[in-house]
C-alpha positions in Angstrom: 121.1 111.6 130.6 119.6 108.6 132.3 117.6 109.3 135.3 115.7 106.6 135.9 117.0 103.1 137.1 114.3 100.2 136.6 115.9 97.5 137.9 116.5 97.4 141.3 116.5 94.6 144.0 116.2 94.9 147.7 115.4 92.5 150.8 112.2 91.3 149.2 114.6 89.5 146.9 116.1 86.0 148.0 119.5 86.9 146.8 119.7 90.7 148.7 119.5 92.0 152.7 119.5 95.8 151.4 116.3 97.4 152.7 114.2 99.0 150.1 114.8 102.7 151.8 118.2 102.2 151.6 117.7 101.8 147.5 115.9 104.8 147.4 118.9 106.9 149.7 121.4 105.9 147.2 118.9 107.0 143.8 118.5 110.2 145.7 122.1 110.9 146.2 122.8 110.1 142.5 120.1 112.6 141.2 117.7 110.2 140.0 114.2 111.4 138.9 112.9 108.1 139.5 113.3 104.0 140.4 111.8 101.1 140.0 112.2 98.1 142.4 112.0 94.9 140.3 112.0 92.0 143.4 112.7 88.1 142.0 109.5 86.7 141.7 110.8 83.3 140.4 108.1 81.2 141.2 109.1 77.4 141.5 113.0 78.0 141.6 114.4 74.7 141.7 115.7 74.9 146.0 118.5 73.0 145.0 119.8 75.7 142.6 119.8 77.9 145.4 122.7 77.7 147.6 122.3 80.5 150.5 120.2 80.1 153.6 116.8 81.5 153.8 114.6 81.4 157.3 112.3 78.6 157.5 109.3 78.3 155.5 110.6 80.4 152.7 111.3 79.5 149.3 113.7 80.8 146.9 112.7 83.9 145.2 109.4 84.6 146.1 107.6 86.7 148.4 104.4 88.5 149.9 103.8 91.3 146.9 100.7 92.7 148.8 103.4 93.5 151.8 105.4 94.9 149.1 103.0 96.5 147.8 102.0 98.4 150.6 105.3 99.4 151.7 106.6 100.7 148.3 103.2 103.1 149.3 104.1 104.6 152.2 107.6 105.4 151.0 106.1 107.4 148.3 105.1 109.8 150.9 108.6 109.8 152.7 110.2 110.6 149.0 107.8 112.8 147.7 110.7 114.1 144.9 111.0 110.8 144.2 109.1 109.2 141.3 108.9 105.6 142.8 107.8 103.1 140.7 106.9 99.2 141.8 107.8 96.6 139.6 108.6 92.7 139.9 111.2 91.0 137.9 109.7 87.8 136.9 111.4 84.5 136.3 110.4 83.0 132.9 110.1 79.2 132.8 107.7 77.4 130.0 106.6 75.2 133.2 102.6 74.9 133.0 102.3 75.9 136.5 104.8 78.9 136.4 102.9 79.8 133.5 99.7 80.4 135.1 101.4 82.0 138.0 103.0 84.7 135.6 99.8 84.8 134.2 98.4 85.8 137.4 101.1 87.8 138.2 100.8 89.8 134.6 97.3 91.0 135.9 98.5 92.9 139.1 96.9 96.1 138.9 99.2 97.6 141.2 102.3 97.0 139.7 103.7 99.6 137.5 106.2 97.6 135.6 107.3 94.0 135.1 110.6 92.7 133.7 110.9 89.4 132.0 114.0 87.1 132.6 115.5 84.0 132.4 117.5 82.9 134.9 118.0 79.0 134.0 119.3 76.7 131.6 117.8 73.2 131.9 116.6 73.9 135.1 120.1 74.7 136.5 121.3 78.5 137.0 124.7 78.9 135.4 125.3 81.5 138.0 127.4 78.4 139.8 131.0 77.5 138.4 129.5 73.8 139.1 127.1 74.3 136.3 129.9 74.7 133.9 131.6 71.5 134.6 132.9 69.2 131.7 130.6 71.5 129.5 131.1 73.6 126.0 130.1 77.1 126.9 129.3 77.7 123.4 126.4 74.8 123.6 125.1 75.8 127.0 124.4 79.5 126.0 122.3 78.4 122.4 120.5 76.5 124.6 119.9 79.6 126.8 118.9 81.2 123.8 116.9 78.6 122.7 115.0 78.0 126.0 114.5 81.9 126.0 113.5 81.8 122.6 110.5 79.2 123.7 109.4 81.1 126.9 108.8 84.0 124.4 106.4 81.7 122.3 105.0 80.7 125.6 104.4 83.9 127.7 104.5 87.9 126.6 103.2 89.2 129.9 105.5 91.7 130.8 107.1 95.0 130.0 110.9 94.5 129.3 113.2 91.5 128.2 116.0 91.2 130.8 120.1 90.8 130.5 119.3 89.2 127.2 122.7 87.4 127.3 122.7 86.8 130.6 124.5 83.4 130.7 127.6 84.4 129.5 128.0 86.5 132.9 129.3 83.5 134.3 130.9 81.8 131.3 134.5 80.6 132.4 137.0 83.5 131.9 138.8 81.4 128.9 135.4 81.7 126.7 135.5 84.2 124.6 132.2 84.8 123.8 131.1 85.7 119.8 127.9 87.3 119.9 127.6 86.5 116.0 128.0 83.1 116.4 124.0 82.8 117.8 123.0 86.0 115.4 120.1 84.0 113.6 118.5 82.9 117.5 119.5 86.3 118.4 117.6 88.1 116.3 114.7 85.8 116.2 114.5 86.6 119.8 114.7 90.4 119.1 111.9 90.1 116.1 109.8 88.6 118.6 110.5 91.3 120.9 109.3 93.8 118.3 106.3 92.0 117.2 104.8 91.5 120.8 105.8 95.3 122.1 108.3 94.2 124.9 111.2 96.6 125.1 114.5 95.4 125.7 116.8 96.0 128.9 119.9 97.5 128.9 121.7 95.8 132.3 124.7 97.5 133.0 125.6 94.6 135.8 127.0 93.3 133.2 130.1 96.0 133.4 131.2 94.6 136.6 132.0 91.1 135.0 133.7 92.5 131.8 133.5 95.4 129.2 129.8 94.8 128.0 126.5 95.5 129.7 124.2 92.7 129.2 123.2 92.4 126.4 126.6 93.1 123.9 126.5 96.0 122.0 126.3 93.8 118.8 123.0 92.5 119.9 122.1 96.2 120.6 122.9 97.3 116.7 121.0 93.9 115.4 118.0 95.3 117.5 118.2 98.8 116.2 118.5 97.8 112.6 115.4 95.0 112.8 113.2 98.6 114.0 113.8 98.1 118.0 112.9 101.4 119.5 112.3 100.5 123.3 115.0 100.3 125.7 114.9 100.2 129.5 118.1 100.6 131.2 118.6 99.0 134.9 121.4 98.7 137.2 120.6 95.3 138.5 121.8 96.7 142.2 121.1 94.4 144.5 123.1 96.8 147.2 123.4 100.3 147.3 126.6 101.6 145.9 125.7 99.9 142.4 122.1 102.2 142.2 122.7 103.9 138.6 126.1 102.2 138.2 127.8 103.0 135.0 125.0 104.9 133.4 126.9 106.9 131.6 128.5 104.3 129.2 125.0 102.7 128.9 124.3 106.0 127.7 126.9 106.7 125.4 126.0 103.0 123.6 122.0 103.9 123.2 123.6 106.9 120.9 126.1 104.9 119.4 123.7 102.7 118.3 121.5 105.7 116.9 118.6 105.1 120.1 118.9 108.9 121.6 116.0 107.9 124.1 114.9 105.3 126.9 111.7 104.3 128.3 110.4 103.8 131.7 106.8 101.9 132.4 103.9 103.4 134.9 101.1 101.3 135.6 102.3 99.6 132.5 102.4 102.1 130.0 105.5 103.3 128.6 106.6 106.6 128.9 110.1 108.0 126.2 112.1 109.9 128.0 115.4 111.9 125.8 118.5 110.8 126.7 119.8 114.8 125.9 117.6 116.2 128.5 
């Protein structure tokens, strides 16, 4: 059984308006042991990727982490059954100044957890149907791969790999997406994984868009059977009612796959929990 969800987005996040409290309500309610609130930290975010409103003087998806911080404090002693964990999901780019902010980032000693993710393709996020335009959805996600692949070579400063395959989220409904097809980049992405201790998510979002958490259970096997042994599992919630959302299938897959465990991070050390406990 799952009981901890480590990826979890509230109002600190450029793309949410749920307060953080209201996260933590809806992990209690589910019978969560624990949570971890991953905020975007996606530090130069091209503004013209970013399409909603935000008051003035803020940029997309970043914010004040002390503030943060210190909030994610004092509602440890408001949840006191609550193991809350604080964590940042950062936004990978090989740019030399969102580098050294990662960098920076990376050396938080407050933060318990970090996840890594890649949330662009050529500087444009295929979140938007306009990034799809007159485009072959088979090129645009090897070179998601690709760029990932590179970000890896560039920066290992965090915990957990996120959505691995998140692109194809947003692929137009007609592709019909092959995970063998990019199983050589796959996997190199996966060895490298491996080789620099980074688990990989499990991001059951991906259930809401089709049958597959993020990434596809193929990539899942192809990690398992190169000696992958970390997995984190996250909801990706940016409101309440998705808090632990579809746990149970993500669960089911880890033992189909022959992973019978999942690991959470505190203060950056990972912690195995049993999935049959």
């Amino acid at each position: 059984m799952i009981r901890y969800d480590t990826h979890i987005h509230s109002a600190y996040s450029s793309d949410s308006s749920t307060p953080v409290q209201a996260q933590l309500d809806a992990a209690v309610s589910r019978g969560l042991s624990g949570i971890c609130i991953t905020d975007h930290m996606d530090y130069s975010f091209p503004p013209d990727q970013f399409e909603s409103v935000l008051p003035e003087g803020q940029v997309p998806f970043e914010f004040d982490i002390q503030t943060y911080e210190k909030e994610l404090s004092e509602l440890r002693k408001r949840y006191p059954d609550l193991d809350i964990l604080t964590g940042v999901e950062c936004g990978l780019q090989t740019r030399p100044d969102v580098l050294d902010k990662n960098r920076e980032l990376s050396n938080d000693p407050d933060l318990d957890y970090i996840i890594g993710s890649l949330h662009l393709t050529g500087r444009q996020d295929p979140y938007y149907p306009k990034f799809w335009e007159n485009r072959d959805p088979s090129a645009c996600i090897r070179q998601y791969l690709e760029e990932l692949y590179d970000n890896l070579c560039a920066f290992t400063g965090f915990d957990s790999l996120g959505h691995l395959d998140y692109i194809v989220r947003y692929a137009p409904d007609s592709f019909l997406y092959e995970p063998a097809q990019y199983r050589e980049l796959t996997e190199e992405i996966l060895r490298r994984l491996i080789r620099s201790d980074i688990a990989l998510e499990i991001n059951t979002s991906g259930y809401r868009k089709g049958p597959y958490p993020n990434p596809h259970p193929d990539i899942l096997l192809w990690y398992r059977e190169l000696g992958g042994e970390m997995i984190t599992i996250g909801s990706d919630a940016h409101h309440p009612e998705f808090v632990a959302s579809r746990f149970e299938e993500a669960s089911a897959l880890l033992k189909r796959t022959g992973l019978h465990q999942y690991v959470t991070f505190h203060r950056r050390r990972p912690r195995f929990h049993s999935l049959d406990s």
